[in-house]
LUMDO-977828 format. One record per residue (C-alpha): residue number from 1; residue in three letters; x, y, z. Coordinates in steps of 0.25 Angstrom, whole numbers, plus 2048, in hexadecimal, padded with zeros to 3 digits. Last residue first. Layout:
N
num=NUM	residuo=ALA	xx=X	yy=Y	zz=Z
...
This chain:
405
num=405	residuo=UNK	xx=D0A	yy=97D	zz=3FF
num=404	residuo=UNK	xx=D07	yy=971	zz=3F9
num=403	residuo=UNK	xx=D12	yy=971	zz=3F1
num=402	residuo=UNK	xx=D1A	yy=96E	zz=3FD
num=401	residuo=UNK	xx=D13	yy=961	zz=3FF
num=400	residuo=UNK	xx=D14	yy=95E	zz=3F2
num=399	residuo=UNK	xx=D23	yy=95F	zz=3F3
num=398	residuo=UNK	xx=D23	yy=956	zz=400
num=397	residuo=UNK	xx=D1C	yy=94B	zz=3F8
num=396	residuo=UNK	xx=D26	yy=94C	zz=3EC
num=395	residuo=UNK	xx=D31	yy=949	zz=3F4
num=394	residuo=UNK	xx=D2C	yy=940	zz=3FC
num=393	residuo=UNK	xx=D27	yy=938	zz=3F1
num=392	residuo=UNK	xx=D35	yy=939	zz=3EC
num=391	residuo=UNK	xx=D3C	yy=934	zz=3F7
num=390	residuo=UNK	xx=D34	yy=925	zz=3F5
num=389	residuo=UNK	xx=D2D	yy=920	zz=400
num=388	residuo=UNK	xx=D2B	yy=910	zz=3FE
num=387	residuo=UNK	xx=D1E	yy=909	zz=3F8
num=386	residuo=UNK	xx=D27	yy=901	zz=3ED
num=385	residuo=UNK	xx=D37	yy=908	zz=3EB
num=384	residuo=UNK	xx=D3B	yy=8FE	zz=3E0
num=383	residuo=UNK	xx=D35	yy=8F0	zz=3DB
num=382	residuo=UNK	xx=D39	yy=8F6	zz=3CD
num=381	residuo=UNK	xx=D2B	yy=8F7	zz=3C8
num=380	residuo=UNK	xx=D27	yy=8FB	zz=3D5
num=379	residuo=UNK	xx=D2E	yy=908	zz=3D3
num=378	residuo=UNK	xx=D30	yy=914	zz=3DD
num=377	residuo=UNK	xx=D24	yy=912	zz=3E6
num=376	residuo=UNK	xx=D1D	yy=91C	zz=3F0
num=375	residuo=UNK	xx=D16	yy=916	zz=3FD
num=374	residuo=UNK	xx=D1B	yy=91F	zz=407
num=373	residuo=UNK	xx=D1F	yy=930	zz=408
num=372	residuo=UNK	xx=D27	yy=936	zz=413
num=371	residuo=UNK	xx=D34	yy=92F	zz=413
num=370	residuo=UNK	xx=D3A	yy=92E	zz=420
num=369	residuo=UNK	xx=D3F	yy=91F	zz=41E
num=368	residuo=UNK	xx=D2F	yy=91C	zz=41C
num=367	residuo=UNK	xx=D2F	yy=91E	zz=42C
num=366	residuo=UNK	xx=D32	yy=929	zz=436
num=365	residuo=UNK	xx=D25	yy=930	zz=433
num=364	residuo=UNK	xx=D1B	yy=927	zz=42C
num=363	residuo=UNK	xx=D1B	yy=927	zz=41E
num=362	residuo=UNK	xx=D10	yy=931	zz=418
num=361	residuo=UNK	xx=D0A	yy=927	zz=40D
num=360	residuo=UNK	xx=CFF	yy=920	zz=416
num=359	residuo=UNK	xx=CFF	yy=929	zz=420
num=358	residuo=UNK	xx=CFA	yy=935	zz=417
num=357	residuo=UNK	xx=D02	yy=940	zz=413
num=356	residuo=UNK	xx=D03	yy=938	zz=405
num=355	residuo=UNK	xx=CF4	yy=938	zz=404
num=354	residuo=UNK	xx=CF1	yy=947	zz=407
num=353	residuo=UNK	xx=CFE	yy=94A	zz=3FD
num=352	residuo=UNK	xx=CF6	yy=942	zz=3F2
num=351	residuo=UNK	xx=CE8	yy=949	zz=3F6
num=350	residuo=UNK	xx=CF0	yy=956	zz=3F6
num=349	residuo=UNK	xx=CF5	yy=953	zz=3E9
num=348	residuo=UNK	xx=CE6	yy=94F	zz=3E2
num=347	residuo=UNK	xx=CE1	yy=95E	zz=3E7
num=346	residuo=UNK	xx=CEA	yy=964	zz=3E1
num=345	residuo=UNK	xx=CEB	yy=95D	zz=3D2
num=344	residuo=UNK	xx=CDD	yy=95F	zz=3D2
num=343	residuo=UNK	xx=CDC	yy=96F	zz=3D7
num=342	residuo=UNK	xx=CE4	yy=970	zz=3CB
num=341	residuo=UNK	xx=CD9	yy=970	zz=3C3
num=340	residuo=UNK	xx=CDF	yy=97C	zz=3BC
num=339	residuo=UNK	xx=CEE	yy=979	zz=3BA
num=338	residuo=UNK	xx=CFA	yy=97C	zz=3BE
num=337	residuo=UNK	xx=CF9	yy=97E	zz=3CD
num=336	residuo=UNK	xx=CF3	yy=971	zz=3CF
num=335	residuo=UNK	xx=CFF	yy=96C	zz=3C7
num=334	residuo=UNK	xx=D08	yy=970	zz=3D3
num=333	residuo=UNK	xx=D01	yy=968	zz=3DD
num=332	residuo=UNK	xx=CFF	yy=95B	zz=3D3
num=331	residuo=UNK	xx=D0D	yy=959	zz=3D2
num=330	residuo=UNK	xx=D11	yy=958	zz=3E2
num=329	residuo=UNK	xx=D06	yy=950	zz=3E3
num=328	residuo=UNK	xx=D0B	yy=947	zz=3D7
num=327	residuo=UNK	xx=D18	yy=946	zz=3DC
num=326	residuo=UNK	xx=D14	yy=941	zz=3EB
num=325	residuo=UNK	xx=D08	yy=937	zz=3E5
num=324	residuo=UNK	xx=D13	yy=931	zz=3DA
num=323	residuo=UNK	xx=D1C	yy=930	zz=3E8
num=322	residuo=UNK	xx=D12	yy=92B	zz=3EF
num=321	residuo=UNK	xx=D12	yy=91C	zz=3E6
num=320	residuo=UNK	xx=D07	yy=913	zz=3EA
num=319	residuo=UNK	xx=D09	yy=903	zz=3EC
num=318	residuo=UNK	xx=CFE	yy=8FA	zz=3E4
num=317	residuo=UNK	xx=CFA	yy=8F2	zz=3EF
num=316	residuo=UNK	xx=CF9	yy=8E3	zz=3EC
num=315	residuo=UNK	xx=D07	yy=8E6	zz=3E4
num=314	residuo=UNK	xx=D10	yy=8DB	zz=3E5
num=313	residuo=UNK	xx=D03	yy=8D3	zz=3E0
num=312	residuo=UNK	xx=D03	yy=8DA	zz=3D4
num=311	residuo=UNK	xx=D10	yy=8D4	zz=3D0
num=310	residuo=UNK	xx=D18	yy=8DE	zz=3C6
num=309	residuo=UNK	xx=D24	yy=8D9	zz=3C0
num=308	residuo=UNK	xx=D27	yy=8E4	zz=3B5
num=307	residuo=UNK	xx=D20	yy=8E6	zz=3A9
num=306	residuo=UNK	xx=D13	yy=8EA	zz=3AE
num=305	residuo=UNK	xx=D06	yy=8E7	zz=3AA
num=304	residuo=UNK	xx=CFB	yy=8F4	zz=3AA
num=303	residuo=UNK	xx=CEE	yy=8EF	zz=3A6
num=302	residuo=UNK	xx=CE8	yy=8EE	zz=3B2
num=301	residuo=UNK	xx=CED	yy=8F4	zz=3BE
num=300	residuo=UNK	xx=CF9	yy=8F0	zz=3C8
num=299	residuo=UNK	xx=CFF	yy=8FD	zz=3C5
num=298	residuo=UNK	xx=CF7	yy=906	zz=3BD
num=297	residuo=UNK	xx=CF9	yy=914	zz=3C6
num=296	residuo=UNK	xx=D07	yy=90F	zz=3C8
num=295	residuo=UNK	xx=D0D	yy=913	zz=3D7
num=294	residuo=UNK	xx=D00	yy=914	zz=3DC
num=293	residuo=UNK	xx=CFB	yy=921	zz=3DF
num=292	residuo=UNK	xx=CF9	yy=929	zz=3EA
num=291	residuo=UNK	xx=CEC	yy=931	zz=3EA
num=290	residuo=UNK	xx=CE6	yy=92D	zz=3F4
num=289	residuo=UNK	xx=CD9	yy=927	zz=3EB
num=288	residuo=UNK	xx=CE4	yy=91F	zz=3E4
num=287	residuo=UNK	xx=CE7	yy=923	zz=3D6
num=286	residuo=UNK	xx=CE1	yy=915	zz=3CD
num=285	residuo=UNK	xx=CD6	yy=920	zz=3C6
num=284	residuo=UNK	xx=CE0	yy=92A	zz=3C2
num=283	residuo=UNK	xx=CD9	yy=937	zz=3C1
num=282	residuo=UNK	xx=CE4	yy=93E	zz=3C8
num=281	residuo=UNK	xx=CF0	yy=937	zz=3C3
num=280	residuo=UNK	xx=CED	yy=938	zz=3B5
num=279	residuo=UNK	xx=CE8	yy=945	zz=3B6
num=278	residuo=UNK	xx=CF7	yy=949	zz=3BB
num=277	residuo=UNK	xx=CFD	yy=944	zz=3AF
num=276	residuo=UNK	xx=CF1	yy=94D	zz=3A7
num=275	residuo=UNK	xx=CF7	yy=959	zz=3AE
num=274	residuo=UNK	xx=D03	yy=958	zz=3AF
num=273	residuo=UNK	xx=D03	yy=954	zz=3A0
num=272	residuo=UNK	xx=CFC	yy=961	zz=39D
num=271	residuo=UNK	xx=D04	yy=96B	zz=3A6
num=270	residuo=UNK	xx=D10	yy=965	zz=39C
num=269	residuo=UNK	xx=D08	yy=968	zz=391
num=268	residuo=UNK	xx=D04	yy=976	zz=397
num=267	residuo=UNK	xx=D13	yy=97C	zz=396
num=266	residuo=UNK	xx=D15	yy=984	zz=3A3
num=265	residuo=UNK	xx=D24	yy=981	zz=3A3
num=264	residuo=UNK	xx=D27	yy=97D	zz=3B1
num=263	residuo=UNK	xx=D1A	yy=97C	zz=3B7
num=262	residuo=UNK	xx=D16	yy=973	zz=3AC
num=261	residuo=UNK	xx=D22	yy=96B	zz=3AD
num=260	residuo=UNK	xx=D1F	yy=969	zz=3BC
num=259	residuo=UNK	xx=D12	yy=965	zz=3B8
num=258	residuo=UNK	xx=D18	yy=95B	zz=3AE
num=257	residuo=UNK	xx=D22	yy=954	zz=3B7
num=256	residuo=UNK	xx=D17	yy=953	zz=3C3
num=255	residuo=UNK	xx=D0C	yy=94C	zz=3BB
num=254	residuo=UNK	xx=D16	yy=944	zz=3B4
num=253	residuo=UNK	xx=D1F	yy=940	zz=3C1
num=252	residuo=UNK	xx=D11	yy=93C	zz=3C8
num=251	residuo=UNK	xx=D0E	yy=933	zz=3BC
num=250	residuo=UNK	xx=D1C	yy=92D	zz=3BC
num=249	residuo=UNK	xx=D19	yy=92A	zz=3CC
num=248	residuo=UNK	xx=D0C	yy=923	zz=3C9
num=247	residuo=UNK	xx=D0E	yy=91C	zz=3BE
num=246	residuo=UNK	xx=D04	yy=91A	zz=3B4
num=245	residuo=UNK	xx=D05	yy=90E	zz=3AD
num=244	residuo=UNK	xx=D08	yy=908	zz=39D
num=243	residuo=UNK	xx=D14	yy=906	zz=3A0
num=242	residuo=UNK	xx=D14	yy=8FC	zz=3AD
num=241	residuo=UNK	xx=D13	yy=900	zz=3BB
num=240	residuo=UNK	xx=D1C	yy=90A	zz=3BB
num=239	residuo=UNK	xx=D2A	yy=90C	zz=3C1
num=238	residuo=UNK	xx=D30	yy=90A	zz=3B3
num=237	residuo=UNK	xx=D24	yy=90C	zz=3A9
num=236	residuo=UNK	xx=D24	yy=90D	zz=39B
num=235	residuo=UNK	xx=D23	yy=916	zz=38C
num=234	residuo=UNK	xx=D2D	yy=911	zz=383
num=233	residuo=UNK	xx=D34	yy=916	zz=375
num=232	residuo=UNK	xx=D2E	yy=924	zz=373
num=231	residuo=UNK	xx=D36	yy=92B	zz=369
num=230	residuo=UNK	xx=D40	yy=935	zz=36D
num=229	residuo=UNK	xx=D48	yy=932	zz=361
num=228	residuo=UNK	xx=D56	yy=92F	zz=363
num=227	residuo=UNK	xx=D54	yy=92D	zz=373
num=226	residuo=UNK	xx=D48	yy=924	zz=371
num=225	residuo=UNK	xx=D3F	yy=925	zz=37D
num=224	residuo=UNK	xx=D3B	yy=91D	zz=387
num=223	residuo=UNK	xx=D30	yy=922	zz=38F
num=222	residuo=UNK	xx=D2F	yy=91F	zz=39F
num=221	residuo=UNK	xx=D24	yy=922	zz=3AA
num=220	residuo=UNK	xx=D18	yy=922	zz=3A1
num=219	residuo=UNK	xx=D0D	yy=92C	zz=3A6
num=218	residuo=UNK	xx=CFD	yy=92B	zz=3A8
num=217	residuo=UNK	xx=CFA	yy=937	zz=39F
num=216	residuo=UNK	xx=CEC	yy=931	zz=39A
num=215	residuo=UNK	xx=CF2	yy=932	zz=38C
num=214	residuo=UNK	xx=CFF	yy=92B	zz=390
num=213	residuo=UNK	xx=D0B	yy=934	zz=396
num=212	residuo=UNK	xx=D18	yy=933	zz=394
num=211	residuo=UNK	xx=D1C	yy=936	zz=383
num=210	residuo=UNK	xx=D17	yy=945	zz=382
num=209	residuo=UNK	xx=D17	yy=94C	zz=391
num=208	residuo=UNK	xx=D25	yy=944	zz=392
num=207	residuo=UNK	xx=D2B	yy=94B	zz=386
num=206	residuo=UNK	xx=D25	yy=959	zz=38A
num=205	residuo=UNK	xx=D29	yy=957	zz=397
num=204	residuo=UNK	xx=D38	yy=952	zz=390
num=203	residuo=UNK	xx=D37	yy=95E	zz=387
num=202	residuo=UNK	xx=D34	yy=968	zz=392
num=201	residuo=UNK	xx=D3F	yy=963	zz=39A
num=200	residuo=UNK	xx=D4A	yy=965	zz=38F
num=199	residuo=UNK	xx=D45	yy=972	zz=389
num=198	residuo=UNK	xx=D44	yy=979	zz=398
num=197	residuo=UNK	xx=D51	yy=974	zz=39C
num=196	residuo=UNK	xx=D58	yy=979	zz=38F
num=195	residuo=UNK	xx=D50	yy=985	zz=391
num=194	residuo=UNK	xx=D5B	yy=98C	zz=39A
num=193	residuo=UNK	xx=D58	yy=997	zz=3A2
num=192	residuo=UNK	xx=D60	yy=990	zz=3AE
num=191	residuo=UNK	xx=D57	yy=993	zz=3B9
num=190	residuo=UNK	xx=D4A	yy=98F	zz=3B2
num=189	residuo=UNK	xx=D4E	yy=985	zz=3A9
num=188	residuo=UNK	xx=D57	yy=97D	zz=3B4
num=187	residuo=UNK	xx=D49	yy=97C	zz=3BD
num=186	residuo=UNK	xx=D41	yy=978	zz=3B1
num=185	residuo=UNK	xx=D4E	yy=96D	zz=3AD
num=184	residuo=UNK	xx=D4C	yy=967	zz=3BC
num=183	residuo=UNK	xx=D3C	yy=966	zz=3BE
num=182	residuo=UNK	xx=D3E	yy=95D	zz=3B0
num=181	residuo=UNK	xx=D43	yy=952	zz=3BA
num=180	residuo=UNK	xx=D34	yy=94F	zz=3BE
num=179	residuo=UNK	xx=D30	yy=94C	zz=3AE
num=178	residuo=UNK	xx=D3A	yy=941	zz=3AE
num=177	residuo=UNK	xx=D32	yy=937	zz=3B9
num=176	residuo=UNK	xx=D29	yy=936	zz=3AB
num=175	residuo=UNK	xx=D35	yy=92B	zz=3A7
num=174	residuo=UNK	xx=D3E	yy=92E	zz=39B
num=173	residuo=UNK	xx=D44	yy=923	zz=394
num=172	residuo=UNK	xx=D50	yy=924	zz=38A
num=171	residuo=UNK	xx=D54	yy=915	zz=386
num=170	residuo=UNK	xx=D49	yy=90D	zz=38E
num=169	residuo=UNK	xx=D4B	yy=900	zz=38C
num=168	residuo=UNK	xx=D41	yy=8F5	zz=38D
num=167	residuo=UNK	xx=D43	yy=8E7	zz=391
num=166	residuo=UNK	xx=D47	yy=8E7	zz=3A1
num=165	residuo=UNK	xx=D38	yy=8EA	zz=3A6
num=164	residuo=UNK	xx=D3E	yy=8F5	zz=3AD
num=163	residuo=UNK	xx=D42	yy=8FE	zz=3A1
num=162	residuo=UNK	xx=D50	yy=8FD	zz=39D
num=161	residuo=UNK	xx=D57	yy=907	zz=39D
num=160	residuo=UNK	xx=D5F	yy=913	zz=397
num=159	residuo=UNK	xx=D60	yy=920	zz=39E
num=158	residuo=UNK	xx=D56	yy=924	zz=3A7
num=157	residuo=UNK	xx=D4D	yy=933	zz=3A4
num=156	residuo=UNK	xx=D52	yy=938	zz=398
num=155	residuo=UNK	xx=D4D	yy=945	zz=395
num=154	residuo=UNK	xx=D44	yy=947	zz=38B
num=153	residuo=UNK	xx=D42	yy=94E	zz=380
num=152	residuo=UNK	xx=D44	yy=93F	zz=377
num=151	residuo=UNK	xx=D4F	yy=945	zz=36C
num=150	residuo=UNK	xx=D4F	yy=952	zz=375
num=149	residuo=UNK	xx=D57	yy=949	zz=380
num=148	residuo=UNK	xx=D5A	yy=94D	zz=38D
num=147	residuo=UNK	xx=D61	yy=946	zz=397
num=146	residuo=UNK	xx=D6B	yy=950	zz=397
num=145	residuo=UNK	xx=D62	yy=95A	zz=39C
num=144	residuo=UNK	xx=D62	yy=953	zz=3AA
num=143	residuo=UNK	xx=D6F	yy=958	zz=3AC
num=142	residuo=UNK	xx=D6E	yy=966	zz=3A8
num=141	residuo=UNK	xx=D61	yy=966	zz=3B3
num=140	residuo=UNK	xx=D6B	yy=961	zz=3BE
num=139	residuo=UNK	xx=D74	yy=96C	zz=3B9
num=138	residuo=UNK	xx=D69	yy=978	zz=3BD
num=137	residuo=UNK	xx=D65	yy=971	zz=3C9
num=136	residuo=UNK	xx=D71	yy=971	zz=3CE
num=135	residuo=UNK	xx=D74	yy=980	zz=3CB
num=134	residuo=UNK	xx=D65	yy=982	zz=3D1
num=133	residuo=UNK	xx=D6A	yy=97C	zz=3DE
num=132	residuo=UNK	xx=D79	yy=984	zz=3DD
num=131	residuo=UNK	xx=D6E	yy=991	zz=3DD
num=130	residuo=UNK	xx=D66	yy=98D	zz=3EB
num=129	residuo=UNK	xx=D5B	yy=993	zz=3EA
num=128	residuo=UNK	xx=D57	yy=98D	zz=3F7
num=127	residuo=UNK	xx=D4A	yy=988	zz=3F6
num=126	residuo=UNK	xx=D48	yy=986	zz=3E7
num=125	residuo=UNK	xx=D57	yy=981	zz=3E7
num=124	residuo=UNK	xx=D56	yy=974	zz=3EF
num=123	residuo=UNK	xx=D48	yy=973	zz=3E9
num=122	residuo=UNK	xx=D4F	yy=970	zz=3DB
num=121	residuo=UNK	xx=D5C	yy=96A	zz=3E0
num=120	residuo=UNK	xx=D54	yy=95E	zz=3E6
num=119	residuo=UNK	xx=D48	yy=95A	zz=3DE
num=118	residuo=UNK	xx=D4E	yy=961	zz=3D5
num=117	residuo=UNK	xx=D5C	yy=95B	zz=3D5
num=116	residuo=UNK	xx=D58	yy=94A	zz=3D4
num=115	residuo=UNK	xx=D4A	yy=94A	zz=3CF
num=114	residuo=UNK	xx=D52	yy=952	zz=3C3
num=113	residuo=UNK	xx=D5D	yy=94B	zz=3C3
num=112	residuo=UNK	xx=D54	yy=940	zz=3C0
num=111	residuo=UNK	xx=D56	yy=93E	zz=3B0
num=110	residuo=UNK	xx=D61	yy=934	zz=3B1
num=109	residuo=UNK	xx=D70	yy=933	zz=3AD
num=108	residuo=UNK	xx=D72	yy=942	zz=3AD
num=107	residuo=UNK	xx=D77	yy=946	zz=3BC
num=106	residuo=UNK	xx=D7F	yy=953	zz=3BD
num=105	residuo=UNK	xx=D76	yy=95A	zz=3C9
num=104	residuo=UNK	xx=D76	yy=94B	zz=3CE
num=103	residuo=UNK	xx=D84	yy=951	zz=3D7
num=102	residuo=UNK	xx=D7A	yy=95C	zz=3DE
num=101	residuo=UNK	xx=D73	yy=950	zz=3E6
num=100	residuo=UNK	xx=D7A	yy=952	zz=3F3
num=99	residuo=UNK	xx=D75	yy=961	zz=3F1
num=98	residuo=UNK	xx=D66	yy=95D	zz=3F5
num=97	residuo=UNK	xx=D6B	yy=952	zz=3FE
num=96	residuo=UNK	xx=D70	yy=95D	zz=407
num=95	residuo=UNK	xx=D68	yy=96A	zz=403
num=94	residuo=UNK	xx=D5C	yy=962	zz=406
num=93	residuo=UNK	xx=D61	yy=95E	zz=416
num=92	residuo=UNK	xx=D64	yy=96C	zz=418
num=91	residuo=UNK	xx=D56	yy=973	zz=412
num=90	residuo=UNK	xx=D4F	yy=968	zz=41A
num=89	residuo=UNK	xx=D57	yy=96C	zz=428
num=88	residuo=UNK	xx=D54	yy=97A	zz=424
num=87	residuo=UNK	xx=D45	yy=979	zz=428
num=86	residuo=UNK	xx=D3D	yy=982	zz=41D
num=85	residuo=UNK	xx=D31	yy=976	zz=41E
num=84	residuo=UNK	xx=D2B	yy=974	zz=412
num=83	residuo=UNK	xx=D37	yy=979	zz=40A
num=82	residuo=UNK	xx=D41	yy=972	zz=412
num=81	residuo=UNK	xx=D38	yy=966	zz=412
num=80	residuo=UNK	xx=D36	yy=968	zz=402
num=79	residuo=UNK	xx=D47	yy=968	zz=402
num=78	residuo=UNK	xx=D48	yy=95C	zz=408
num=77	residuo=UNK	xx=D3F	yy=954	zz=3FF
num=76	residuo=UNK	xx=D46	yy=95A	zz=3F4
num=75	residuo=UNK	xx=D54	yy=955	zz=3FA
num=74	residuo=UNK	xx=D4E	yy=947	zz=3FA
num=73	residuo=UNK	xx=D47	yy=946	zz=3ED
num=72	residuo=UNK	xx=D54	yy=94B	zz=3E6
num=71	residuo=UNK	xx=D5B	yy=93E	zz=3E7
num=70	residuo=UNK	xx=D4E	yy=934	zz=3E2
num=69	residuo=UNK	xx=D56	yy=932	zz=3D2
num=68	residuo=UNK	xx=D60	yy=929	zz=3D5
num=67	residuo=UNK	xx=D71	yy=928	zz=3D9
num=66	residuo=UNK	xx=D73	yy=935	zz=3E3
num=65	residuo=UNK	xx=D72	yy=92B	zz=3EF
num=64	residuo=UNK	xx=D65	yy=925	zz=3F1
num=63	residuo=UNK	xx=D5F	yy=921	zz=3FE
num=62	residuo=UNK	xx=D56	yy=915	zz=403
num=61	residuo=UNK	xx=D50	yy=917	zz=412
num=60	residuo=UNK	xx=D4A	yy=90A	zz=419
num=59	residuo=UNK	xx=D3E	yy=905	zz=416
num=58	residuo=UNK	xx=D40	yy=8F8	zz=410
num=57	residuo=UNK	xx=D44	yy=900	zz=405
num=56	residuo=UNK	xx=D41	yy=911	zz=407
num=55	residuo=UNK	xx=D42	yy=91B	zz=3FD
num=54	residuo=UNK	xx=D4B	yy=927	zz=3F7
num=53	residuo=UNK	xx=D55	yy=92F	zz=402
num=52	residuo=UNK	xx=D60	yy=936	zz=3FC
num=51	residuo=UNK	xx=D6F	yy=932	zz=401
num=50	residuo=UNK	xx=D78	yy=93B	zz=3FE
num=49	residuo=UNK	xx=D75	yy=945	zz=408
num=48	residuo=UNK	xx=D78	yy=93B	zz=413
num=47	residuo=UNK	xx=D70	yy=93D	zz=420
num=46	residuo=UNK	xx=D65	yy=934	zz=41C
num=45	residuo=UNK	xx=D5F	yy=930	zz=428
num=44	residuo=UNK	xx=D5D	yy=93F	zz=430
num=43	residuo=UNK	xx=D58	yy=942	zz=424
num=42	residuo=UNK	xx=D4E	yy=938	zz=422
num=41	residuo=UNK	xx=D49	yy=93C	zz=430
num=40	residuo=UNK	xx=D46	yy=94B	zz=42C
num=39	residuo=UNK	xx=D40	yy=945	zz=41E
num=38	residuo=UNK	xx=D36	yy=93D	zz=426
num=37	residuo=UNK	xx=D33	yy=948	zz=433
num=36	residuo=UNK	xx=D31	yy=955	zz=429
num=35	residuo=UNK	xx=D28	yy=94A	zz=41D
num=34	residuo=UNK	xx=D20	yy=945	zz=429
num=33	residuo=UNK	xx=D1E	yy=956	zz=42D
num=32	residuo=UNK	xx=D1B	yy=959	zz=41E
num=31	residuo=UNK	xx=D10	yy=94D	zz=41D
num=30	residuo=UNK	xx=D09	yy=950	zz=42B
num=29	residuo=UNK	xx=D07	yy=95E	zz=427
num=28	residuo=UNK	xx=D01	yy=958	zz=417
num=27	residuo=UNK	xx=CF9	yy=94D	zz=41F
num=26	residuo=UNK	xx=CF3	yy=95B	zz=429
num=25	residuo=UNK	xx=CF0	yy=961	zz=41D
num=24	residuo=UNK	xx=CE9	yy=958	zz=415
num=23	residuo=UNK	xx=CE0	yy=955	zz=422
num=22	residuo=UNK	xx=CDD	yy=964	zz=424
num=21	residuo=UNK	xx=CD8	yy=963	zz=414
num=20	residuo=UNK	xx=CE2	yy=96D	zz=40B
num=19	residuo=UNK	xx=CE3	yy=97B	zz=40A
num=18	residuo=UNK	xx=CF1	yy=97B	zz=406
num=17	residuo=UNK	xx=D00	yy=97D	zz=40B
num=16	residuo=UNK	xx=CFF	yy=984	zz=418
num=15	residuo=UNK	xx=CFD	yy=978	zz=421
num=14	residuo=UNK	xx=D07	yy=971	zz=41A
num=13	residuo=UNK	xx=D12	yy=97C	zz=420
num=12	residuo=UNK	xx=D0C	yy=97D	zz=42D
num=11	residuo=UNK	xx=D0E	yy=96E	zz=42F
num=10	residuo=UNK	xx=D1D	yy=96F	zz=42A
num=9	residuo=UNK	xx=D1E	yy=97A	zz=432
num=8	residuo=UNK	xx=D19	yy=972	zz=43E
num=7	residuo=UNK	xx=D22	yy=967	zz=43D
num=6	residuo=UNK	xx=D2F	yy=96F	zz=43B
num=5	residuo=UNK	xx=D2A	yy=978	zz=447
num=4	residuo=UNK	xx=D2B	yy=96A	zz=44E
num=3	residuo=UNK	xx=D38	yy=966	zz=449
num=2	residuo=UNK	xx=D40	yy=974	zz=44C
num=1	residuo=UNK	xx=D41	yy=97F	zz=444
């Protein structure tokens, strides 16, 4: 197939996905073609399949090796090109840094083994079937059980830290970003037969569902626990704006956790906690009219006083966050189909991928180091990855735009 057949399917393809407004449709066609020429000229960059690309600083590229939690992302990415596409060249550059990541299959010192091979393994083996993918899969699941605890029924998402204000310790914290792993044991349960995934990853959503979320179902990112007792020792923030704050990105992590939870186990309380996460979002009255939120929904308002070394006047703008737009998009498509006023959910992640097609979040071809996304933020607290393309808003961009479908 050559480059401008490439182009055209690609058009052909969105074309096709939904009735949507003509203008809708011609941002969504002009967002799968940027997202062909980036990632096409981000692999003519990266040639090394051990290097995985993350962010920019100072604009230029930033890679990871095998040493983080943001590996899978790229692979995945590859693998929703091949899927949107059917172009071989994708399914051979996946395959590449896909298998380059097979040695994490035995990692247990942290929870995101599970961002880490699903994001990768998991679409690696729904479109080739692959059996040695699934055999992957399988032991990367076994790994992440060993961070399981049934005094807490959790898994363990960090081991133990310090929290970012430098006083409190956190000596068994799980972190909302927890519920995303799960994915991994559900996928294990169904081709091993063995409940020992099921039991461990309903018990942490059940868990979570009971100890996250506050009545208005605005999401902590971290709980402490006592290990011995599974009592509740510290409810915080680490990338938030303070405690007490909503998030945007942990937000998005819950609203997307607990849907796929649902869809995995068809329990209605975990449908419910979708649900009521993804009110929160929708009814929010700071949520900007596009759609994309800030990277807080409290930060910088009254009543919230962080712990860290926050200057307002650093942040005349408050900066937005598209990977929290990206997840949630990709979330709220499959919970419209759970649900009777789905038509909500919908309609509110077409307006999202309307607004990140758009100029002022779709980069530019040939700039934004080839990422496709601007304007996301890793953690502001930590002075780290602010307004900058991040791999995982990609990610979950081009898997809502293959949803659309």
């Amino acid at each position: 197939m050559n480059r401008t057949l490439s182009l055209i399917s690609l058009a052909v393809v969105v074309l096709s996905l939904c009735a949507c407004r003509p203008s809708m449709k011609d941002r969504l066609a002009q967002s799968l073609a940027r997202a062909d020429q980036q990632l096409s000229a981000q692999l003519e960059t990266v040639t090394d399949s051990t290097q995985f690309p993350r962010t920019t600083k100072d604009g230029r590229l930033v890679t990871t090796r095998r040493n983080d939690w943001t590996e899978g992302f790229y692979p995945g990415c590859l693998w929703y090109m091949y899927e949107l596409t059917g172009e071989e060249k994708w399914k051979q550059a996946a395959t590449r840094w896909t298998e380059a990541l097979e040695p994490l299959k035995t990692l247990t010192n942290h929870h995101d083994i599970g961002f880490l091979m699903y994001c990768s393994f998991g679409n690696a083996y729904r479109l080739t079937g692959n059996e040695h993918y699934k055999e992957v899969l399988v032991e990367a699941a076994r790994s992440l059980c060993t961070r399981f605890n049934p005094h807490t029924g959790c898994i363990e998402s960090w081991n133990y830290r310090k929290a970012w204000n430098g006083k409190d310790e956190w000596f068994y914290p799980v972190i909302i970003d927890n519920m995303m792993n799960l994915e991994l044991l559900y996928f294990a349960a169904k081709v091993t037969g063995d409940t020992l995934f099921t039991h461990v990853a309903n018990t942490h959503a059940a868990t979570t569902a009971r100890n996250h979320f506050r009545p208005d179902y605005s999401c902590y990112h971290v709980v402490d626990y006592d290990e011995q007792t599974g009592a509740v020792l510290h409810r915080a923030t680490c990338q938030g704006f303070t405690d007490n704050s909503a998030w945007a990105r942990g937000q998005a992590w819950a609203i997307y956790g607990f849907t796929m939870a649902y869809r995995e186990t068809g329990r209605k309380d975990f449908l419910d906690v979708a649900v009521r996460a993804a009110d929160f979002w929708l009814n929010h009255p700071r949520l900007p009219e596009d759609g994309i939120p800030y990277w807080d929904f409290n930060a910088g308002e009254e009543g919230y006083a962080p712990d860290w070394d926050y200057d307002p006047h650093d942040y005349p703008v408050i900066p937005r966050d598209a990977s929290a737009a990206a997840i949630t998009a990709s979330a709220f498509l499959e919970l419209a189909d759970y649900v009777p006023a789905g038509k909500k959910y919908r309609t509110e992640a077409e307006h999202i991928l309307n607004s990140l097609s758009s100029p002022e979040y779709l980069a530019e071809a040939g700039t934004n180091a080839n990422f496709i996304l601007k304007h996301s933020v890793g953690s502001i607290p930590h002075g780290s990855e602010i307004d900058v393309p991040l791999v995982y808003a990609d990610y979950y961009f081009l898997e809502a735009l293959t949803r659309m479908r």
